[in-house]
N, C-alpha and C positions, 0 to 999 in steps of 0.2 A: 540256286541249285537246279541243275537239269535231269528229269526222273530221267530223260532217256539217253545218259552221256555217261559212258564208263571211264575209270581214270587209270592207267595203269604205265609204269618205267619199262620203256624200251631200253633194253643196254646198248650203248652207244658201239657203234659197226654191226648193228643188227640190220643185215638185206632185206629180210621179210620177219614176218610176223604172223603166224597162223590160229585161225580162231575157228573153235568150234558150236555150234548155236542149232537145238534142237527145237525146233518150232510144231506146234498141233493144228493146224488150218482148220479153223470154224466149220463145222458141219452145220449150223444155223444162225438165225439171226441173234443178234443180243449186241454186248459193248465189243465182241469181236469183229464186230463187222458183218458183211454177207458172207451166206455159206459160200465156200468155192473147195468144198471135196466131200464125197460119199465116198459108200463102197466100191463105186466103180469107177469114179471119174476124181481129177484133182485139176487145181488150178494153181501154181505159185507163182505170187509177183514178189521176185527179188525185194523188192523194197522193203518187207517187211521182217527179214531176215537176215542184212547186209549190214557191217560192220566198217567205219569207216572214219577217216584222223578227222577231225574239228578244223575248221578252217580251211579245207582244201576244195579245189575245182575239180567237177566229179570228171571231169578229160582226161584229168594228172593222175589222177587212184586208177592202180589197176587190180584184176583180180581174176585167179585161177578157181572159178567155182568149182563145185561135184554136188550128184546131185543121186541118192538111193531111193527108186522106186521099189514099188511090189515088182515079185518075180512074176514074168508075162506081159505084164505091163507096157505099151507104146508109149513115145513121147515124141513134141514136138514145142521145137522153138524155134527162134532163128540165132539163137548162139551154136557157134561151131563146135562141133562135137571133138573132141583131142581124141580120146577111145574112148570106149565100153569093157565092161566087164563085169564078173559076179559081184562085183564090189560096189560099183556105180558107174554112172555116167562122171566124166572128166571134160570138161570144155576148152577152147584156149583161152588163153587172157587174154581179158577183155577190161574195155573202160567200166568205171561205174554208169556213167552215160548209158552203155549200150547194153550192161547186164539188169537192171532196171527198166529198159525198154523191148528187155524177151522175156517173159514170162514164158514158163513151160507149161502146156496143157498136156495131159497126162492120163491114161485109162486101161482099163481089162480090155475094152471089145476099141477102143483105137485102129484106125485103118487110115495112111495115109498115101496120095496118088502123086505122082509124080508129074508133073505138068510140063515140064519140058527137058525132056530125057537127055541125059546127056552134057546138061548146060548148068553150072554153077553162080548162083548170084553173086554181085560183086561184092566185098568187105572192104569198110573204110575205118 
């Protein structure tokens, strides 16, 4: 028995599959792990909230996260933003590879500089 393996019948020509998973991120230490959110500041690593088939190479799994912060709130990751709005943030899809390796930092007083204006990093 695996505590952490959900079992559930896909109906056969299902394209996608959408799951919804509310998570509390540790404000202290204990069996949760390290804090990584106060009242001003957050920290999410995918990984502790990502749903994903048994068996597969995280290359192959893709996934259209979203992601609802506080209102006012900044963020910053390196997953591509799809839009914004009152609703959430909308990313594109992305591998599990590569949503697992952007954690979004996340705060009220957030300030981020733009380092070279004009120029967008490459996506692979």
């Amino acid at each position: 028995m695996d505590l952490y393996a959900f079992e559930c019948e896909v109906p056969a020509g299902a394209e996608t599959l959408e799951a919804t998973l509310d998570y509390l991120l540790p404000t202290e230490s204990g069996t949760a792990g390290v804090p990584s959110a106060s009242a001003q500041v957050a920290v999410l690593p995918w990984n502790l909230v990502v749903l994903y088939p048994k068996d597969t190479k995280s290359d192959d799994v893709k996934f259209s996260a979203k992601l609802r912060i506080p209102v006012g709130w900044k963020f910053a990751t390196a997953l591509p933003v799809a839009k914004e709005s009152s609703e959430g943030i909308e990313f594109e899809t992305v591998s599990l590879t590569t949503l697992v390796d952007s954690p979004v930092l996340t705060g009220a007083h957030m300030k981020t500089y733009d380092l070279s204006p004009g120029q967008k990093p490459r996506t692979g």
